[in-house]
Residue frames relative to the residue before (quaternion, step in Angstrom):
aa qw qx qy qz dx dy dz
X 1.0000 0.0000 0.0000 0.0000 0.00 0.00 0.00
X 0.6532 -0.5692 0.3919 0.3092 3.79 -1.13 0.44
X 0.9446 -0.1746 -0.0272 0.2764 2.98 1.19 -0.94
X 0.3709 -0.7575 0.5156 -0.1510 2.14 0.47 2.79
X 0.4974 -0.6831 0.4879 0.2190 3.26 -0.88 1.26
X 0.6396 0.5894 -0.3529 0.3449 3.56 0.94 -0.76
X 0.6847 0.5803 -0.2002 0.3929 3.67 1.32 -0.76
X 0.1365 -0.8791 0.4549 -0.0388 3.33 0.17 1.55
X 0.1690 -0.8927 0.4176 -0.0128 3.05 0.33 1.85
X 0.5709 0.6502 -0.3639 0.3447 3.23 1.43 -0.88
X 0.6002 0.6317 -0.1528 0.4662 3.83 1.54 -0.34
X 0.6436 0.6909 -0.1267 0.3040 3.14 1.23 -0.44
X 0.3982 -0.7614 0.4726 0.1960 3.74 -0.10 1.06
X 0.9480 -0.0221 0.2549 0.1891 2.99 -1.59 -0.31
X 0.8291 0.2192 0.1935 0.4766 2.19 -0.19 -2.35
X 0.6264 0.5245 -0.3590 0.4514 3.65 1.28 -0.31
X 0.4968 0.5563 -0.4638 0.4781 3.46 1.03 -0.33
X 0.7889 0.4931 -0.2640 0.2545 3.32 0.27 -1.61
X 0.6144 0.4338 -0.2720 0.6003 3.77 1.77 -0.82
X 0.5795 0.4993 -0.5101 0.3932 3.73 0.69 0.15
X 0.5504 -0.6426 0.4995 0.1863 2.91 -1.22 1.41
X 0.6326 0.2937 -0.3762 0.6100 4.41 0.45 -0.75
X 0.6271 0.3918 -0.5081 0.4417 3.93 -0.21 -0.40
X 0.7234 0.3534 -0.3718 0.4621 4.20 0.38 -0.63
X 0.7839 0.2699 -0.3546 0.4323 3.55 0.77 -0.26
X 0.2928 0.4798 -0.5499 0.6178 3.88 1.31 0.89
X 0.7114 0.2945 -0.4787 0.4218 4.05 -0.27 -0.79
X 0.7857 0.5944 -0.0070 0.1711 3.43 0.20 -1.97
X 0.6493 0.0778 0.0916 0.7510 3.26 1.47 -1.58
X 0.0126 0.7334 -0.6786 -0.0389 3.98 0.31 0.39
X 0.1560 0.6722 -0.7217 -0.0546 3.48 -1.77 0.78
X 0.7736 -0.3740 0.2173 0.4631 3.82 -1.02 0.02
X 0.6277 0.5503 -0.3781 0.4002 3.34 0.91 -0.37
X 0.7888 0.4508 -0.1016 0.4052 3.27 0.75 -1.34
X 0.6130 0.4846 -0.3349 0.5265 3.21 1.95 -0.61
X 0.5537 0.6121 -0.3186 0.4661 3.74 1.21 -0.52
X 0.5734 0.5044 -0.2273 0.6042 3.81 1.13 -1.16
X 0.7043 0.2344 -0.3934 0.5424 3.85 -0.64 -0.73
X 0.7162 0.4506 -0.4414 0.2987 3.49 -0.42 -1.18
X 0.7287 0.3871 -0.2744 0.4938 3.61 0.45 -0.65
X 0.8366 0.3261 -0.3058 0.3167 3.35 0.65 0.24
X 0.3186 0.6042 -0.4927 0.5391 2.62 2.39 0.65
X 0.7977 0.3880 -0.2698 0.3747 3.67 0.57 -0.67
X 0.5482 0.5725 -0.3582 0.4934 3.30 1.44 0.58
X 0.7092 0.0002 -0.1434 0.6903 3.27 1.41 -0.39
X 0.3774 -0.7350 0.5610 0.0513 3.14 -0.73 1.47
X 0.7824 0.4754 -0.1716 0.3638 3.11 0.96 -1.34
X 0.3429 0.6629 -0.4074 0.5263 3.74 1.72 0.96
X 0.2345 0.8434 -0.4834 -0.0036 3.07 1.46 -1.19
X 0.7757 0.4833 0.0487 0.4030 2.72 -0.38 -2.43
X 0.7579 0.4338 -0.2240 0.4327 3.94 0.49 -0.63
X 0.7022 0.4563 -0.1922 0.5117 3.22 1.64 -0.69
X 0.4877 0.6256 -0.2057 0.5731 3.13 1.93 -0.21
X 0.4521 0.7890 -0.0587 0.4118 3.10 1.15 -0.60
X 0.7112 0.4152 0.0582 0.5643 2.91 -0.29 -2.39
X 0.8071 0.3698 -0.3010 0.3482 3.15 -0.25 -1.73
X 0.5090 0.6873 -0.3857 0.3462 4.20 1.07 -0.75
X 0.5274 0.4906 -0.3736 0.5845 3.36 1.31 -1.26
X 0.8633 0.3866 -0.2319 0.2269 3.14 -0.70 -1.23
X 0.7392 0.4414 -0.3438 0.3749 3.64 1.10 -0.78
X 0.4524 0.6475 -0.4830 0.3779 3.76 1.39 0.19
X 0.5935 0.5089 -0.4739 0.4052 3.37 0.87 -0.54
X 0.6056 0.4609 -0.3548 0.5432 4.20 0.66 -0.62
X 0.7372 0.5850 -0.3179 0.1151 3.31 0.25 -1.59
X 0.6744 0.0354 0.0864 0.7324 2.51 1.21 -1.71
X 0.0863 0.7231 -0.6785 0.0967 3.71 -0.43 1.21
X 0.4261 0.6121 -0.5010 0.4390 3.48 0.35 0.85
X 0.4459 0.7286 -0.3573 0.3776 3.38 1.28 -0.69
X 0.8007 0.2771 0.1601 0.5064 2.47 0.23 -2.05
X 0.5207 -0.4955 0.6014 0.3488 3.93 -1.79 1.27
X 0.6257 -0.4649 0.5210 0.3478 2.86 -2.26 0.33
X 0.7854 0.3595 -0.3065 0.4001 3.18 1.00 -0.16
X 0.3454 0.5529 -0.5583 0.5132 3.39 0.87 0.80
X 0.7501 0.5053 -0.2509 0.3452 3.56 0.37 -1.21
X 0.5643 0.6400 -0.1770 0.4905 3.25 1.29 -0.63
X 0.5843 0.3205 -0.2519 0.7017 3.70 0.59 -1.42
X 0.6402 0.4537 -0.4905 0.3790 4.33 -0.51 -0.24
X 0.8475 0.2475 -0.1763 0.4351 3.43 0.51 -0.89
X 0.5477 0.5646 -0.3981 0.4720 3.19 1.37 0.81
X 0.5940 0.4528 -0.4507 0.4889 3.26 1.44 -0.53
X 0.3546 0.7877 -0.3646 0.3476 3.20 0.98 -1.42
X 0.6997 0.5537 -0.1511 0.4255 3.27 0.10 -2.15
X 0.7446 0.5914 -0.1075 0.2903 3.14 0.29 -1.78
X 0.6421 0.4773 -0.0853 0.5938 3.29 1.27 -1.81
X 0.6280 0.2352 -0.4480 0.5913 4.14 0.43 -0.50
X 0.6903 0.2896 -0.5637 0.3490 3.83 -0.80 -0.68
X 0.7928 0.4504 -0.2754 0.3046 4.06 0.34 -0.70
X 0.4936 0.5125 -0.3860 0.5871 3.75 1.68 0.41
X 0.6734 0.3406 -0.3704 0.5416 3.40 1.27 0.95
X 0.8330 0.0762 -0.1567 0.5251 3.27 0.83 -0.45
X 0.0640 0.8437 -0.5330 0.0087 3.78 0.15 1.12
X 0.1618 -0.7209 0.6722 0.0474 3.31 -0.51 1.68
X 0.0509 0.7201 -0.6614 0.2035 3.19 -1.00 1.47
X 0.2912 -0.6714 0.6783 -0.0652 3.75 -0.91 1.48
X 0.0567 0.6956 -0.7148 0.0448 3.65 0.31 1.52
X 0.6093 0.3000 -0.6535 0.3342 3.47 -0.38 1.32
X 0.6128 0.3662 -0.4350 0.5487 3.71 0.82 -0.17
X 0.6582 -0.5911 0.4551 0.1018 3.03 -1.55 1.52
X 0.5982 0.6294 -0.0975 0.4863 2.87 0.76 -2.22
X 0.6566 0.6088 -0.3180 0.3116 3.76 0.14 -1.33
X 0.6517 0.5610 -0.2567 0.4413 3.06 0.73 -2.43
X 0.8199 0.3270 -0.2530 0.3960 3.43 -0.38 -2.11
X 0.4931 0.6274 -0.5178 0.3084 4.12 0.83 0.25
X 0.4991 0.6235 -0.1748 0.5759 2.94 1.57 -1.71
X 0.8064 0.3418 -0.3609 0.3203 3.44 -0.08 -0.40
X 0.6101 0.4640 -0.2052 0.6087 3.16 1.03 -1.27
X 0.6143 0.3000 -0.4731 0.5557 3.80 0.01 0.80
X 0.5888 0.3828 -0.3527 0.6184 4.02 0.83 -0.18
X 0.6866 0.3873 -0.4246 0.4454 3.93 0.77 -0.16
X 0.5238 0.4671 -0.4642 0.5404 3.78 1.04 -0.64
X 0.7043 0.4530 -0.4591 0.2966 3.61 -0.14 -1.06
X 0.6436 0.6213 -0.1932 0.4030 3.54 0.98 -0.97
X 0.4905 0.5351 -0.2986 0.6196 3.53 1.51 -1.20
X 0.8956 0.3017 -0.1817 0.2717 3.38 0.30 -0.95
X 0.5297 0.4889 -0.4391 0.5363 3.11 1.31 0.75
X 0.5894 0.5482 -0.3419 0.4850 3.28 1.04 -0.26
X 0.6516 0.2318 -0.4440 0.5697 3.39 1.11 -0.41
X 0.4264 0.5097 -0.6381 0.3889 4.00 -0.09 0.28
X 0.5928 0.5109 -0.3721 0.4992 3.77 0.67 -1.26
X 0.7079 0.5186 -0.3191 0.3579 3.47 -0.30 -0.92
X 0.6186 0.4884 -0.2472 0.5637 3.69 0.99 -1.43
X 0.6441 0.6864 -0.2429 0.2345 2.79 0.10 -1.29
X 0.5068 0.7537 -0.2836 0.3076 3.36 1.06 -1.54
X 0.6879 0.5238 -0.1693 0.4730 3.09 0.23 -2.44
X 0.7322 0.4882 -0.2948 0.3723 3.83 0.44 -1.82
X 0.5514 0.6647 -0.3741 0.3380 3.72 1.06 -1.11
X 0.8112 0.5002 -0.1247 0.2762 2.72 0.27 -1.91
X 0.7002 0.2949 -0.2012 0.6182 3.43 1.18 -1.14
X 0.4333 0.5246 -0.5417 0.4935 4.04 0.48 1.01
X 0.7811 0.3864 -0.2709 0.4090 3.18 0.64 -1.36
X 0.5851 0.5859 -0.3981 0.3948 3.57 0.94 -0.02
X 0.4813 0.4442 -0.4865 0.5782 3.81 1.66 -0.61
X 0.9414 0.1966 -0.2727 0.0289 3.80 -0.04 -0.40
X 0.4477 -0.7711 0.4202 0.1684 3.78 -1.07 0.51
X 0.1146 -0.6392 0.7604 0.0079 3.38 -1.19 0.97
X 0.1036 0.7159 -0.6846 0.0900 3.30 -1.45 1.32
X 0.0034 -0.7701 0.6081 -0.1926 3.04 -0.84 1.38
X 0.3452 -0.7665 0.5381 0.0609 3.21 -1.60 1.60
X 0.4040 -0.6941 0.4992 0.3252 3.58 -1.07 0.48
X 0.7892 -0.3434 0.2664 0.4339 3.37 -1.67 0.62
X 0.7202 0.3845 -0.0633 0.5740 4.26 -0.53 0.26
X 0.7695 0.3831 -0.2110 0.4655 4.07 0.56 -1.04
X 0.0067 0.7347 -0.6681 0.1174 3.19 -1.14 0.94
X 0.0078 0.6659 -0.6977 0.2641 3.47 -1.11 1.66
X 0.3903 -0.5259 0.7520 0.0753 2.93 -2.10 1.48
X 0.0314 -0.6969 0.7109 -0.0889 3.22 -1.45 1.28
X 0.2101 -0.8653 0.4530 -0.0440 3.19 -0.84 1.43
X 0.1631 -0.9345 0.3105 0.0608 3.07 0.05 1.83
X 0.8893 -0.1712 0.0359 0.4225 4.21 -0.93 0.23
X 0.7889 0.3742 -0.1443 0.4657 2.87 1.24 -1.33
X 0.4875 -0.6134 0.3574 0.5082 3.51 1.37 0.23
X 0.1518 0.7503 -0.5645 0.3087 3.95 1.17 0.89
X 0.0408 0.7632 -0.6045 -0.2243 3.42 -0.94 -0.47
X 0.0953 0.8081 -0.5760 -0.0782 3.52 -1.00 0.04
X 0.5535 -0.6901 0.4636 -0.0508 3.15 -1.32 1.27
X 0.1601 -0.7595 0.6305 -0.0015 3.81 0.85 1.61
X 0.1806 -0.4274 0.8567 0.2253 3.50 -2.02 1.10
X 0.7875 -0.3063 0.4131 0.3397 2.91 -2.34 0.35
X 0.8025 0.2874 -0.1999 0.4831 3.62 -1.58 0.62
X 0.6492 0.4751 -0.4523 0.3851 3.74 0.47 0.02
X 0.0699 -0.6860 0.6965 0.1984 3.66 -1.71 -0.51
X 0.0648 -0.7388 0.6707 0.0122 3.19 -1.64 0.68
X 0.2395 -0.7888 0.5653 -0.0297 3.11 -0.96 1.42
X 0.0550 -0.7128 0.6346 -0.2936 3.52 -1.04 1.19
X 0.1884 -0.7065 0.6728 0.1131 2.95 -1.73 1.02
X 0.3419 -0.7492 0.5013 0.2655 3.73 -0.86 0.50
X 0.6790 0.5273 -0.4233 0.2860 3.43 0.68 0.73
X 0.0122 0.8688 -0.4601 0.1827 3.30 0.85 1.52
X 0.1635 0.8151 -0.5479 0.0934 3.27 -1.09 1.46
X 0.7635 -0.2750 0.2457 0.5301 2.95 -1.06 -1.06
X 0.6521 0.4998 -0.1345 0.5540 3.25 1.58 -0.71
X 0.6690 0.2659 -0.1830 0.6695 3.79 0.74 -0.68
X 0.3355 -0.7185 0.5746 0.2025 3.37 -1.43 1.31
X 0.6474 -0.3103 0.5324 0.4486 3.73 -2.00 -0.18
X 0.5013 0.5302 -0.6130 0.3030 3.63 -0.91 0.71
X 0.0285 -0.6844 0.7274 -0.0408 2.53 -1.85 1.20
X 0.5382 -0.6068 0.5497 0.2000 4.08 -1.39 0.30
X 0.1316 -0.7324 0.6676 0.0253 3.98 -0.35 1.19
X 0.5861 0.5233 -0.6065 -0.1221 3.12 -1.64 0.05
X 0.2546 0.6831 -0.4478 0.5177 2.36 -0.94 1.66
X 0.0665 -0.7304 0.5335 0.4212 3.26 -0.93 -1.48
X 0.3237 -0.6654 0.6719 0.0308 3.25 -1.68 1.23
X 0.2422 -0.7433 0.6074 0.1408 3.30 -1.60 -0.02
X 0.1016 -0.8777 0.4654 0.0519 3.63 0.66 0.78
X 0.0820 -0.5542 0.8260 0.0616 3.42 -1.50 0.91
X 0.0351 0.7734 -0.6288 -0.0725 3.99 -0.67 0.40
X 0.4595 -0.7012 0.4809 0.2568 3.61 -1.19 0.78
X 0.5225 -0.4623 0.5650 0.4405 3.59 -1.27 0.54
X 0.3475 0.6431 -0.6806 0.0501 3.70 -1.80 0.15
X 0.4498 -0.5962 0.6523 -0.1291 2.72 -1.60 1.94
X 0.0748 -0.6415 0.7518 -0.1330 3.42 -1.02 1.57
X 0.7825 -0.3476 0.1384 0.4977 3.87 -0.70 1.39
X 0.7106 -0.4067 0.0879 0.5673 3.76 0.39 1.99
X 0.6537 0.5617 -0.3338 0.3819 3.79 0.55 -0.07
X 0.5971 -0.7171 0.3206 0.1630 3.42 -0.63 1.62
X 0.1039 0.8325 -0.4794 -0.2577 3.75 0.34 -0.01
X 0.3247 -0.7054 0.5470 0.3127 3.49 -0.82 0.93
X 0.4334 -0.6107 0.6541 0.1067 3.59 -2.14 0.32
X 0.1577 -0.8584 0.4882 0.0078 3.24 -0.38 1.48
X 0.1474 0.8092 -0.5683 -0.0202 3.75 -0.88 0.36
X 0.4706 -0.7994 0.3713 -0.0412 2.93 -0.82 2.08
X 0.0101 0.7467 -0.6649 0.0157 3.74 -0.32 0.96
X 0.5435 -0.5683 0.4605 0.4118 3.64 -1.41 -0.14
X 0.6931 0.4483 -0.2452 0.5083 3.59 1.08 -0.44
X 0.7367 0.1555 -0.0819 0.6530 4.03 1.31 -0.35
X 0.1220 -0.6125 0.7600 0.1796 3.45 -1.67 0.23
X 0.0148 0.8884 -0.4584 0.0211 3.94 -0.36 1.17
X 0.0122 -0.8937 0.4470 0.0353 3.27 -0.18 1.69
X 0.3230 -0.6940 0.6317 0.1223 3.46 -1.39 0.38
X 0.1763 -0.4396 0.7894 0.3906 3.16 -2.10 -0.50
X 0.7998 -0.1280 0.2522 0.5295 3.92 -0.45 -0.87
X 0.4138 0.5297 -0.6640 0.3274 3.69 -0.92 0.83
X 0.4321 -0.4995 0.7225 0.2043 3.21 -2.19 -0.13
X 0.0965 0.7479 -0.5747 0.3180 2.69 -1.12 1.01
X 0.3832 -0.7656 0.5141 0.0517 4.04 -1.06 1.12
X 0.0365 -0.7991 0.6001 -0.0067 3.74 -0.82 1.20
X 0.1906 0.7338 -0.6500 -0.0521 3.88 -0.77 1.02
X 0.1747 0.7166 -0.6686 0.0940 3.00 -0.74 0.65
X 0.1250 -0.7126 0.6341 -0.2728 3.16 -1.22 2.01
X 0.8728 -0.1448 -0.0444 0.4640 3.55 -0.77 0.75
X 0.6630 -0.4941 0.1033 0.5528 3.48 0.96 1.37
X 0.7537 0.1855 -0.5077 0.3738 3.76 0.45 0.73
X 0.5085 -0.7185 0.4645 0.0969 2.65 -1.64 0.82
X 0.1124 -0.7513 0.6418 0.1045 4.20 -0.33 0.44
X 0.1908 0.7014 -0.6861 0.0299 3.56 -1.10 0.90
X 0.1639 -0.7440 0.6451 -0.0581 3.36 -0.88 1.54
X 0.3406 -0.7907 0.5080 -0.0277 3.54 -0.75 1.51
X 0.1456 -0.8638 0.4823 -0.0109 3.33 -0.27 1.46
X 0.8090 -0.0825 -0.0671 0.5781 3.56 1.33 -0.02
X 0.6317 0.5724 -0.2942 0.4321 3.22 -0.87 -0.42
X 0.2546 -0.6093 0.6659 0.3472 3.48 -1.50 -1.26
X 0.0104 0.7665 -0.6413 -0.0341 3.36 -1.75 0.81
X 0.3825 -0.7536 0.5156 0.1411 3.33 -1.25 0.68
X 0.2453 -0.8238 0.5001 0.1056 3.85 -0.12 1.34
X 0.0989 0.7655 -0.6276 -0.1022 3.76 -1.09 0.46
X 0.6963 -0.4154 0.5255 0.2578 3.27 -1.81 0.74
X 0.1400 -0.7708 0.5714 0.2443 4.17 -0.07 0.39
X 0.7802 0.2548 -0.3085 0.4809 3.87 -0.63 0.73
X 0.5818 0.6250 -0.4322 0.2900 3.18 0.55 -0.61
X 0.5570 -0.6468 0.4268 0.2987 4.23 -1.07 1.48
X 0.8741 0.0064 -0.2115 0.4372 3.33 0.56 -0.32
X 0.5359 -0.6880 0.2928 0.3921 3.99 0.15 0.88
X 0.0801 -0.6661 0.7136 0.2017 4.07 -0.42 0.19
X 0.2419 0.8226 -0.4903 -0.1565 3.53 -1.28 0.41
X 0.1597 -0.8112 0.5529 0.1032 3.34 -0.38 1.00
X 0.6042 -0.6235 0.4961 -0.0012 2.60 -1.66 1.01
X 0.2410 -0.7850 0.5561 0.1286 3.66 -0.76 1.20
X 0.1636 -0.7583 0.5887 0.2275 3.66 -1.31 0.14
X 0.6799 -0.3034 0.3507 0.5681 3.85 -1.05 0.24
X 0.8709 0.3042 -0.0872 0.3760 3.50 -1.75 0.30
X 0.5543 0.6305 -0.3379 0.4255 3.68 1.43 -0.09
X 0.2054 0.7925 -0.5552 -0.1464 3.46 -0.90 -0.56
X 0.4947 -0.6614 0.5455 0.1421 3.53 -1.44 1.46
X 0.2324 0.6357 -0.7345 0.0488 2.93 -1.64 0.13
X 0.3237 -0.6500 0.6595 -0.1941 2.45 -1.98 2.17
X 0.1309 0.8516 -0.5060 0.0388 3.46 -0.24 1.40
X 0.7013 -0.5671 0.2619 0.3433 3.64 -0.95 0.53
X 0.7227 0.4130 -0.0551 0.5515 3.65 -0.26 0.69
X 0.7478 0.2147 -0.2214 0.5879 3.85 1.49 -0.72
X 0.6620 -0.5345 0.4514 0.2688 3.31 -1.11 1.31
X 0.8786 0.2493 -0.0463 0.4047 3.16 0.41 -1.99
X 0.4231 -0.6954 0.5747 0.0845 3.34 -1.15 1.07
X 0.4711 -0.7137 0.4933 0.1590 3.61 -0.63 2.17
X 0.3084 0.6909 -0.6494 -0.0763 3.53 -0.79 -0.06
X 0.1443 0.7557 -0.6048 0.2056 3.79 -1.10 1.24
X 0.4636 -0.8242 0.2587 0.1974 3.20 -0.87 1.10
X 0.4100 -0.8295 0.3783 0.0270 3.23 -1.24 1.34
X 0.4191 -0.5680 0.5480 0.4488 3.81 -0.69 -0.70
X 0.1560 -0.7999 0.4707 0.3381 3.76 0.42 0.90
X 0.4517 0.6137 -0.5214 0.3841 4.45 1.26 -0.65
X 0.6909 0.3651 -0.4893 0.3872 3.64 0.18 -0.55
X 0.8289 0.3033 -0.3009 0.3611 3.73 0.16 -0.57
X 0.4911 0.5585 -0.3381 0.5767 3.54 1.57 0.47
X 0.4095 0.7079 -0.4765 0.3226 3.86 1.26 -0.55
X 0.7491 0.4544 -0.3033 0.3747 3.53 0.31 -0.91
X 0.2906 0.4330 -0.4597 0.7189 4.31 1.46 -0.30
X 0.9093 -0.0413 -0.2513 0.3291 4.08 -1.02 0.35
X 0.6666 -0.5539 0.3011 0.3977 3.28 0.88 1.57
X 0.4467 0.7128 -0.3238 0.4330 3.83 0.83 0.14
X 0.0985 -0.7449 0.6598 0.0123 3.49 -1.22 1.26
X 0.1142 -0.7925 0.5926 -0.0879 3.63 -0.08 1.50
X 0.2440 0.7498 -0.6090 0.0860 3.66 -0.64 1.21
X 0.4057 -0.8505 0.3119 -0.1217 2.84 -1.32 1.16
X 0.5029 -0.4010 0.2559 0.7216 3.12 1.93 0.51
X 0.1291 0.8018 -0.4789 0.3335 3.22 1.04 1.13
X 0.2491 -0.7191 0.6163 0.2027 3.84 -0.45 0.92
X 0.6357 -0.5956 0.3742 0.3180 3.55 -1.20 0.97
X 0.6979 0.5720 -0.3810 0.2015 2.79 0.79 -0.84
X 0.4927 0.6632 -0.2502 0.5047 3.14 2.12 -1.01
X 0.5443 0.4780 -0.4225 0.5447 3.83 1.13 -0.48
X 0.8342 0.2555 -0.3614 0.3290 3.54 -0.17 -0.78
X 0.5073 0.5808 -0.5221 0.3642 3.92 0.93 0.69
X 0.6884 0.6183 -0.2896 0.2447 2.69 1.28 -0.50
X 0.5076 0.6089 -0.1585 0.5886 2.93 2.14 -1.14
X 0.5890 0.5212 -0.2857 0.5475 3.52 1.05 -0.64
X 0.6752 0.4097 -0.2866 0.5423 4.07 0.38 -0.90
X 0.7923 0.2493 -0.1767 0.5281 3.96 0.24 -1.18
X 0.7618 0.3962 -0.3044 0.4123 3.62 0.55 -0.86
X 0.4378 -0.5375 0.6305 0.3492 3.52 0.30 -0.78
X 0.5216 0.5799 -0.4835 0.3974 3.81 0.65 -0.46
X 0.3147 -0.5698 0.7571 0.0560 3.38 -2.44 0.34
X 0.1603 0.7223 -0.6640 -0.1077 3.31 -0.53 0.79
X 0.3898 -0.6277 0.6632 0.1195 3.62 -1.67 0.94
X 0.0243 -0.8472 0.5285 0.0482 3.33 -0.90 0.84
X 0.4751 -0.5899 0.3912 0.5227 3.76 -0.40 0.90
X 0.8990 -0.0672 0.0401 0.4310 3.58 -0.25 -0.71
X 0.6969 -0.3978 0.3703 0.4680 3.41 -1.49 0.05
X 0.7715 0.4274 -0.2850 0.3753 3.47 0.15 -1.03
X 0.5238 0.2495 -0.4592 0.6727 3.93 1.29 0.10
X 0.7313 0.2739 -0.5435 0.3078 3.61 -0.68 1.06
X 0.6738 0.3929 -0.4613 0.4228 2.82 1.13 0.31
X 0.4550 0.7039 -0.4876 0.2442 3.73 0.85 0.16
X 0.5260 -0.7408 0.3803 0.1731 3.76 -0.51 0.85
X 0.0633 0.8578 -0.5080 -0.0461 3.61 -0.05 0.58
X 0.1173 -0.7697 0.6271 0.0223 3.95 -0.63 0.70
X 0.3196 0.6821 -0.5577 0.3487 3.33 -0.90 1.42
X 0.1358 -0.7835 0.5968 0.1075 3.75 -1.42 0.71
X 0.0438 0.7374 -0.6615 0.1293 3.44 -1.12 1.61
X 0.7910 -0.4652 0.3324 0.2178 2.85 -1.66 0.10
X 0.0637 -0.9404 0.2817 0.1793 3.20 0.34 0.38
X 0.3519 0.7190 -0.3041 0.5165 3.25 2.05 1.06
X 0.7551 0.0700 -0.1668 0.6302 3.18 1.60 0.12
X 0.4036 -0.7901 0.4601 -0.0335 3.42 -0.19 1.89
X 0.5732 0.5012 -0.3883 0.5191 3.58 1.42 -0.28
X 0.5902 0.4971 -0.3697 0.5177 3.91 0.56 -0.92
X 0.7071 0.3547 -0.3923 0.4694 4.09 0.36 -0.32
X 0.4431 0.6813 -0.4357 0.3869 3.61 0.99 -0.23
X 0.7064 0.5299 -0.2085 0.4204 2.50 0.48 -2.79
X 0.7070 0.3488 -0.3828 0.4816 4.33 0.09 -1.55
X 0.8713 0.2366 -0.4114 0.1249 3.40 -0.26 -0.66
X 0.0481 -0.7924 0.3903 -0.4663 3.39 2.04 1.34
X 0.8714 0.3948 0.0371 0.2888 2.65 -0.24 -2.27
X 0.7329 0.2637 -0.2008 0.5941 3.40 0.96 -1.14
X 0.7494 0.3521 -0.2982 0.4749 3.77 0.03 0.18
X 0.1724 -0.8339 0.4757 0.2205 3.75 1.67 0.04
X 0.0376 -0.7860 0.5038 -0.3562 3.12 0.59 2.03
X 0.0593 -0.6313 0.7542 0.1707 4.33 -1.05 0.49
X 0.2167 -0.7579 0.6148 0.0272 2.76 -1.56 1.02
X 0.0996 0.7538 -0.6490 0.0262 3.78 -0.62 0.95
X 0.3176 -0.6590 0.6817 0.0142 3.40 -1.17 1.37
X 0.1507 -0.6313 0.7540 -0.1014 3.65 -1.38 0.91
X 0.7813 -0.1212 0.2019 0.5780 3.97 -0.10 0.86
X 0.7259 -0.1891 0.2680 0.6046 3.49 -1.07 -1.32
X 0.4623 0.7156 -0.3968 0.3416 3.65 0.74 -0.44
X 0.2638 0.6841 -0.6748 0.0835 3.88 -0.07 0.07
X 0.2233 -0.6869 0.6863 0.0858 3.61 -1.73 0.69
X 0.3568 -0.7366 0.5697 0.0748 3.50 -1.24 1.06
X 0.1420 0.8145 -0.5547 0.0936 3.72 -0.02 0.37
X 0.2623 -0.7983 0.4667 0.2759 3.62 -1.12 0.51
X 0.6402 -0.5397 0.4050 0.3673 2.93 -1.13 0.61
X 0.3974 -0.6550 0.6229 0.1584 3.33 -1.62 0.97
């Protein structure tokens, strides 16, 4: 299975992706399981990025472009391949027979020849893949509607990214990569009378649609999705057999790290949409919940003298284009000094 707990992928080279048997059948033979597993652990470890990018270059020329290459070219590759992962576990080697060793080797040189030619192919395949795809990402404070193939749109708060290829067909699904938070309007679309649904991937949810609107945050592995119209269908990523449950207008999920079960309970969707109209909507909102927020979109730290002032609750609508004027009220109503260091600002009460 992919994701055997024992398999520390986050460690892996190259060359271990390429001999791993779920990473070749995620590149090669993708199915929901395996597409549900990598993806979430691309977005768990970002910093693989590049290595999984990589790996995956070798391996998708063989699909991409298999014309290149005879059926028998393709064949002898995924036999050495083959050959080289079952035998980087069990190397029977007779260091008294001469003959033996330089066999042993020279089957670790073919395997090698033959990644190098994957590398080589590859090249041409890389280059014009990476052009189908997009990374868009907003700075601390910035917020922008990006409008994606299918005439979707979504609506980045500050500090997020969303990833997406632009070659969507009949053959390449709707999916795209949050973290962050997005606001989605998604278009209906109809492949021979058949709905096609629109997927957006989080590490803590996989949330599909046909067409509605609808809000994704998802920040240190949990995710909150709060459904403003329409209808959407929420899944556990890895998990062997999918559970999906179903959201209704006016709800809102939430997927945290570590809990099986996924909250859903009903909400005011304007407060977590406030920010789509530049707008800070709190609701008996403990401070502390104010300064994540400033922390996630703003880049800011707030310090608070003590636990009990962060936990005091503060309910009020401002602008959220000018991050000094929430300071200044929440100053005012909680008779509070503020001193700011950089992004760093401390809250203390007045004596």
């Amino acid at each position: 299975m992919p994701n055997e707990p024992s398999t520390d992928y986050s460690q892996y080279t190259i060359r271990d992706f390429v001999l791993d048997e779920s990473f070749r059948r995620w590149v090669l033979q993708p199915d929901e399981e395996t597409m549900s597993f990598w993806h979430t652990f691309m977005l768990r470890h970002p910093e693989r990025q590049l290595v999984v990018d990589d790996a995956a270059s070798l391996l998708l020329h063989l699909r991409a472009n298999y014309d290149d290459l005879t059926d028998a070219s393709y064949e002898r590759i995924r036999v050495i391949l083959d050959q080289a992962h079952a035998e980087q576990f069990t190397p029977v080697v007779d260091l008294n027979s001469r003959s033996s060793v330089w066999t042993w080797l020279g089957k670790w040189k073919v395997a090698a020849a033959a990644i190098g030619l994957l590398g080589t192919l590859a090249t041409g395949w890389y280059i014009r893949e990476s052009r189908h795809q997009h990374k868009e990402h907003t700075a601390f404070g910035e917020t922008r509607t990006l409008t994606l193939p299918d005439g979707s749109t979504v609506q980045l708060n500050g500090n997020s990214t969303l990833t997406y290829q632009d070659d969507w067909d009949e053959t390449h699904p709707r999916e795209v990569w949050l973290d962050g938070e997005g606001f989605f309007t998604v278009a209906k679309k109809a492949v021979s009378g058949q709905r096609v649904k629109f997927t957006t991937h989080t590490p803590g949810l996989d949330v599909q649609v046909l067409g509605t609107q609808f809000n994704v945050h998802s920040r240190r592995g949990q995710t909150d999705v709060t459904l403003v119209e329409g209808k959407v269908e929420l899944i556990r990523p890895g998990e062997t057999k999918a559970r999906i449950l179903e959201m209704k207008p006016g709800q809102i999920a939430t997927a945290k790290p570590g809990i099986e079960q996924v909250a859903v309970q009903e909400t005011t969707p304007e407060i977590q949409t406030a920010w789509t109209q530049k707008q800070f909507i709190f609701d008996k909102t403990p401070l502390r919940e104010v300064g994540q927020q400033l922390s996630d979109s703003y880049g800011l730290t707030l310090v608070f003298d003590n636990e009990a002032l962060a936990a005091r609750q503060f309910t009020g609508n401002l602008s959220s284009q000018d991050v000094e004027t929430l300071l200044t009220t929440l100053a005012a109503t909680f008779d509070l000094t503020i001193e700011r260091d950089s992004n760093i600002i401390y809250l203390r009460k007045n004596k």
